[in-house]
C-alpha positions in Angstrom: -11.1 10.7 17.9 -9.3 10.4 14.7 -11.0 9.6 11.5 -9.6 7.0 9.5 -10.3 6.2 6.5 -13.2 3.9 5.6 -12.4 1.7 2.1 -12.5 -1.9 1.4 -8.8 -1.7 0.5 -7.9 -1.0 4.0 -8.4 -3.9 6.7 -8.1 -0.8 9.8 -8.7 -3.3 12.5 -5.4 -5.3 11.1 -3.3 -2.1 10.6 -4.4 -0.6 14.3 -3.1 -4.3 15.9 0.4 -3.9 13.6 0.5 -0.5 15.5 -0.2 -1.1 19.1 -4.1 0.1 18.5 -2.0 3.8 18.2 -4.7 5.4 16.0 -2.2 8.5 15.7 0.7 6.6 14.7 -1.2 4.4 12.0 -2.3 7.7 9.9 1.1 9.5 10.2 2.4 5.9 8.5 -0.8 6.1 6.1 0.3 10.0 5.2 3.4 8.7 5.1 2.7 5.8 2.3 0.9 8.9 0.3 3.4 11.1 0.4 6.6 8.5 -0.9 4.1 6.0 -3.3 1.2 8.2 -5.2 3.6 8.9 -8.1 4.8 5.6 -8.1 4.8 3.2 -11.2 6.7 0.2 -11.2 7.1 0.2 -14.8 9.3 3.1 -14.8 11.7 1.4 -12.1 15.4 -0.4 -12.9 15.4 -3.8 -12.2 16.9 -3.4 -9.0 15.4 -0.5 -7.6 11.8 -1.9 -8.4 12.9 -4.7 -6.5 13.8 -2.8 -3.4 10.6 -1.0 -3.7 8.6 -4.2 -4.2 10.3 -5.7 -0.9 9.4 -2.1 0.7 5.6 -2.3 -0.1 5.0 -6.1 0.5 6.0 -5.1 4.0 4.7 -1.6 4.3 0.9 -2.9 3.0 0.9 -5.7 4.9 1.2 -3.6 8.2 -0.9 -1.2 7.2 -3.6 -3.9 6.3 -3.9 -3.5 2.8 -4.5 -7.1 2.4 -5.3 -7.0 -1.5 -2.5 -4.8 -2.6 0.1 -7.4 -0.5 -1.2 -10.0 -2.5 -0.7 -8.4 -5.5 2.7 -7.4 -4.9 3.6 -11.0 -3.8 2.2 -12.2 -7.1 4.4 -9.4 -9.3 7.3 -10.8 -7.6 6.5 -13.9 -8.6 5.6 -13.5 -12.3 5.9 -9.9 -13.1 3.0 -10.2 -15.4 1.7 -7.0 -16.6 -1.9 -7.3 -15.8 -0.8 -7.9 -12.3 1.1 -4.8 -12.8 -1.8 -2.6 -14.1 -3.7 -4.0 -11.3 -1.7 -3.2 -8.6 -1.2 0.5 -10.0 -5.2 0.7 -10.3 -5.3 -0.4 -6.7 -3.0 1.9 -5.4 -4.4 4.7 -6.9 -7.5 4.0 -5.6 -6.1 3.4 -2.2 -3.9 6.6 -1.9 -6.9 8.6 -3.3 -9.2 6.9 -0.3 -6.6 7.8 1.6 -6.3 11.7 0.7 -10.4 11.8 0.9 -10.6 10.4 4.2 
C-alpha cells in the first residue's frame, strides 16, 4: 500500500476521487506540487505571472483536496490582501513540509 500523507491540510479522500482512487498517481501529482511550489512566494511574482500561478494553484489544490489553501487562493484573487497572502505562504509551507514528512 502506499502511504499518504496524513495532515488536516489534505482532504485525501477528495484528492483520491479527483484521481480515479489511483493512489499512485495522486502522490506523483503531490511530489509533483513539492517539487515546482516549495520555493514559491507570491510576493516576489510580476503581476502577470502571479496571476498565472494563482489560476494554476486554485486548480491544482482543489484536485488535490487542499480545501483550505483553495479558499485562500480564491480570496487573494479577490482582494490581494497581505494577510491573506502571509496566510496562504504559512499554509503552504506547512503543507509541502507534511508532504515531504509523510
Amino acid at each position: 500500500m502506499i502511504k499518504l500523507p496524513h495532515t488536516p491540510n489534505i482532504d485525501i479522500t477528495l484528492g483520491l476521487k479527483h484521481c480515479n482512487q489511483n493512489r499512485a498517481l495522486y502522490l506523483k501529482i503531490l511530489k509533483s506540487f513539492v517539487k515546482r511550489y516549495q520555493n514559491l512566494n507570491l510576493n516576489e511574482l510580476e503581476e502577470k505571472e502571479r496571476d498565472r500561478t494563482l489560476h494554476s494553484l486554485k486548480g491544482l489544490t482543489a484536485t488535490l483536496g487542499m480545501v483550505k489553501l483553495n479558499q485562500l487562493l480564491r480570496e487573494i484573487e479577490e482582494s490581494s490582501n497581505p494577510i491573506v497572502i502571509n496566510n496562504f505562504q504559512q499554509l503552504l509551507s506547512q503543507t509541502i513540509m507534511d508532504i515531504i514528512n509523510m
